[in-house]
C-alpha positions in Angstrom: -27.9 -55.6 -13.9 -29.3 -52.3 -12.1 -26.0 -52.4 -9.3 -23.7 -53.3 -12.4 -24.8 -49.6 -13.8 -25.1 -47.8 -10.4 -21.0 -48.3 -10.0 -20.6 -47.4 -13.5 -22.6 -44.4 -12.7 -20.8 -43.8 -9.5 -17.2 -44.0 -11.0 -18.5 -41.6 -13.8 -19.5 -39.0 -11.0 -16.2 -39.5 -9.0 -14.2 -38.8 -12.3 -16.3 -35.8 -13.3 -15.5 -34.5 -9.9 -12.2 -34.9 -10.3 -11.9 -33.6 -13.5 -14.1 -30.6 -11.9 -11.0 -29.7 -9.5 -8.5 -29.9 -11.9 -10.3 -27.7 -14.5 -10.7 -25.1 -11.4 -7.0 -25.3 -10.6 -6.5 -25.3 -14.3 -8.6 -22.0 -14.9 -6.4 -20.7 -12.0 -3.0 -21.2 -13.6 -4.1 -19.7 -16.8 -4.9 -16.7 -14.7 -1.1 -16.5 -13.7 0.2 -17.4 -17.1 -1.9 -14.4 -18.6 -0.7 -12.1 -16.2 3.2 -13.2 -16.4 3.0 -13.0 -19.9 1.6 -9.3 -20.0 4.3 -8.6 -18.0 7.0 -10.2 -20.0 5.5 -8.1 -23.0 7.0 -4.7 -21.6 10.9 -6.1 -22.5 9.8 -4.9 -26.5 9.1 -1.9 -24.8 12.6 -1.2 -23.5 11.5 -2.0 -19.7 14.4 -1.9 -17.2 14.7 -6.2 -17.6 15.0 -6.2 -13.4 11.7 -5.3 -12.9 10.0 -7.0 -15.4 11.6 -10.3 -13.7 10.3 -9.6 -10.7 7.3 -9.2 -11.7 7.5 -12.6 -13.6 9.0 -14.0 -10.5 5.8 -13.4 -8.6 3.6 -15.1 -10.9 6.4 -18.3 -11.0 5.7 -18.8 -7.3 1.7 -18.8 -7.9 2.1 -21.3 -10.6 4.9 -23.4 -8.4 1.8 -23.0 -5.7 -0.8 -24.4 -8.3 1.0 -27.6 -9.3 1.6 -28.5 -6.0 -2.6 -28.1 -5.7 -2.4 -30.1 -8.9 0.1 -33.1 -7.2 -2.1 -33.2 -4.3 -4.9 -33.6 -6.0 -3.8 -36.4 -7.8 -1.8 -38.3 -5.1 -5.8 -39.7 -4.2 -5.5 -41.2 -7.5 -2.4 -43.5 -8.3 -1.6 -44.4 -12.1 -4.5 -41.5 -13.5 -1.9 -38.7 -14.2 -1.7 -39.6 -17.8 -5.3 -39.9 -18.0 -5.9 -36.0 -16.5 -2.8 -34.7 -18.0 -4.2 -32.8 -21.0 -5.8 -30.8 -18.9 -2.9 -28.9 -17.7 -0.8 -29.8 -20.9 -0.9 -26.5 -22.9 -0.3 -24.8 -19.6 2.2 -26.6 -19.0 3.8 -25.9 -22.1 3.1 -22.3 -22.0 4.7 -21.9 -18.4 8.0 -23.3 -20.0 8.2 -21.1 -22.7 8.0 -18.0 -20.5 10.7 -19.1 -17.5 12.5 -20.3 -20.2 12.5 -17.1 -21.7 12.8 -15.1 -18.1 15.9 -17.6 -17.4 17.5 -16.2 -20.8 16.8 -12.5 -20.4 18.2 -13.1 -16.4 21.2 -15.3 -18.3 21.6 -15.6 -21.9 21.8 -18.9 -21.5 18.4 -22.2 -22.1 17.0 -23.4 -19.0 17.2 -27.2 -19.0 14.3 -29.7 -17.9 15.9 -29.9 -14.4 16.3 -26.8 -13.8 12.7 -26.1 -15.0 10.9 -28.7 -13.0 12.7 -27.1 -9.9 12.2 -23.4 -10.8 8.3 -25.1 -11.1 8.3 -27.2 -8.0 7.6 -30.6 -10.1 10.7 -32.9 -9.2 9.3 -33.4 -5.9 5.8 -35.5 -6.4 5.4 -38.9 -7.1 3.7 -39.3 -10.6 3.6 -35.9 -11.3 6.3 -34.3 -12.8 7.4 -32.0 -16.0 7.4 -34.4 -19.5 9.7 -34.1 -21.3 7.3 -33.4 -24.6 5.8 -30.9 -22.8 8.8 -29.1 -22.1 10.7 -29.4 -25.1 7.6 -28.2 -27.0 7.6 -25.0 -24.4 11.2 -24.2 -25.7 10.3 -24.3 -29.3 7.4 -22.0 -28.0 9.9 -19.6 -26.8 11.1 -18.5 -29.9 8.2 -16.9 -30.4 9.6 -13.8 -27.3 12.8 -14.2 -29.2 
């Protein structure tokens, strides 16, 4: 009965670990999505709109950077995306909303899910992608900067 418990303990720690790295990586992304979003800010301010994408751009390749920690992460770990996901969700959906709206101040035109899992790095993982819940909620998001 005791060894039943001891692998039930031991799977608990490995999870808690796990969830441990992605909270860390998680923390990290909300950093860059606070940052890009302060910059963003300045087009109500009548900001020349080239350098506030540039600015934005910057942040885009940390957060590109961040999901790839997030893929590698979780290539160790076949099938448990789902399970992890909501840690990263809101992020997720936060990051679409603002290179969604970047894409329409560069454009005038919406950035569709493949052109938003590339501009984020996310077509290119097994398992780990952009859903498409999480991205459509993003764009409803970004009517908020509109």
């Amino acid at each position: 009965m005791e060894k039943q418990f001891d692998e039930f303990r031991i799977k608990l720690e490995e999870s808690g670990n796990l969830r441990e790295k992605i909270r860390a990586v998680s923390m990290e992304m909300e950093s860059a999505i606070r940052i890009m979003q302060s910059g963003l800010l300045m087009v109500h301010e009548s900001r020349p709109i080239p350098e506030i994408v540039e600015k934005a751009n910057v942040q885009i390749v940390v957060l590109k950077k961040l999901y790839g920690v997030l893929a590698d992460i979780l290539k160790d770990y076949p099938g448990q995306y789902y399970r992890y996901h909501g840690d990263w969700r809101t992020s997720t959906q936060t990051v679409v909303s603002l290179v969604a709206f970047l894409h329409w101040l560069e454009t005038g035109d919406l950035l569709m899910h493949s052109e938003t899992e590339e501009k984020l790095g996310l077509g290119s993982y097994f398992e780990f992608g952009l859903d498409i819940e999480d991205y459509l909620i993003g764009i409803c998001f970004m009517s908020n900067d509109l």
